[in-house]
C-alpha positions as CSV (number, residue, x, y, z in Angstrom):
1,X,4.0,1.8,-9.3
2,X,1.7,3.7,-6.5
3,X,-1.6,4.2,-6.4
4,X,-3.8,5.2,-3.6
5,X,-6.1,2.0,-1.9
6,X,-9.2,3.5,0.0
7,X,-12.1,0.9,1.6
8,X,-14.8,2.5,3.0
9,X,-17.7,1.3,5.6
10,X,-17.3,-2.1,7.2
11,X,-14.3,-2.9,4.6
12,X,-11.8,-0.7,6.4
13,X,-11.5,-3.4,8.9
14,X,-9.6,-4.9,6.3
15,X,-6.6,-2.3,6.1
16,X,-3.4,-2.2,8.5
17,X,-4.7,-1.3,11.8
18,X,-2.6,2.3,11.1
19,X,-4.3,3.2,8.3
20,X,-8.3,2.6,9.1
21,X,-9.0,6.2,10.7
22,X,-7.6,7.8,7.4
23,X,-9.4,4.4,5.4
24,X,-6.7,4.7,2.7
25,X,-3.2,4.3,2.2
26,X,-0.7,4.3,-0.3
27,X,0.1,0.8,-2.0
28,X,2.7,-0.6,-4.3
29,X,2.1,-2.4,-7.2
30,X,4.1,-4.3,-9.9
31,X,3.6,-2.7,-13.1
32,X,0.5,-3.8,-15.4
33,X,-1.5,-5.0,-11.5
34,X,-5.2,-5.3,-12.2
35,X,-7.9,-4.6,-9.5
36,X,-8.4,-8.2,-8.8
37,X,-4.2,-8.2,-7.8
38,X,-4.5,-5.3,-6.4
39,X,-6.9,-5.7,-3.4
40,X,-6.2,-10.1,-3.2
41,X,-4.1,-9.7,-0.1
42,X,-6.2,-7.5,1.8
43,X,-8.7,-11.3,2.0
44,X,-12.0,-8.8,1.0
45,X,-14.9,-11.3,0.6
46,X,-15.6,-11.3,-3.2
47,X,-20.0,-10.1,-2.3
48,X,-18.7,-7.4,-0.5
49,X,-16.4,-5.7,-3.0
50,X,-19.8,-4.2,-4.5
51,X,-19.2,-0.6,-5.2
52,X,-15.5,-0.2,-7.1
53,X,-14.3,3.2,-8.6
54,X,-10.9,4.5,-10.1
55,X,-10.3,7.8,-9.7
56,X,-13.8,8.7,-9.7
57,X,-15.4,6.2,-12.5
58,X,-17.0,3.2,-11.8
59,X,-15.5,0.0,-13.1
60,X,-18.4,-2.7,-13.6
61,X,-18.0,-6.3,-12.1
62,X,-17.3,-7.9,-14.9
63,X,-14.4,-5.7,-16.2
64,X,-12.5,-5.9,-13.1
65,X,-10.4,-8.7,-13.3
66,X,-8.9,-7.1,-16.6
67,X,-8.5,-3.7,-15.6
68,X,-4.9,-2.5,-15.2
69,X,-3.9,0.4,-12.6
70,X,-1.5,2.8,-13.7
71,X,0.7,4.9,-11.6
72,X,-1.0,7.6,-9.6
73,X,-5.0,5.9,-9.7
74,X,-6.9,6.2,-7.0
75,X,-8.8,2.4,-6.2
76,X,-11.9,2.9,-3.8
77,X,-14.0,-0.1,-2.7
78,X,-17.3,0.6,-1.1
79,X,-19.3,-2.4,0.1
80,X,-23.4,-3.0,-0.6
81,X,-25.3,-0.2,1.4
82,X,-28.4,-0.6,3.2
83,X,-30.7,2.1,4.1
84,X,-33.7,4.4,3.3
């Protein structure tokens, strides 16, 4: 299946090099690949996966190693967010 990976801020240092100006790109999964698959071989350090929504709706930290992607989803990864 495809769905669409997007990291935003400081994480899109952690995408191909061809794909950080756009921050996302398209990415294949196996069928059934939670969250926790999904973003493992892009090395994101676990306290700065903080903000994590699927097409639009936010999936709490705990719920993430168990939630499965489907074809299509959108998986957007913000990191914590300083400022005033």
């Amino acid at each position: 299946m495809q769905i669409t990976f997007k990291l935003y801020a400081g994480l899109t240092q952690y995408l191909p090099p061809d794909k950080r100006t756009g921050n996302l790109m398209p990415l294949e999964l196996a069928d059934g690949a939670t969250i926790g698959q999904a973003i493992e071989p892009f090395g994101l350090p676990p306290k700065q996966v903080h903000l994590v929504l699927v097409n639009g709706v936010f999936v709490p930290p705990e719920k993430r190693p168990e939630h499965v992607l489907v074809e299509g989803d959108v998986l957007a990864i913000w990191p914590p967010i300083a400022g005033g």
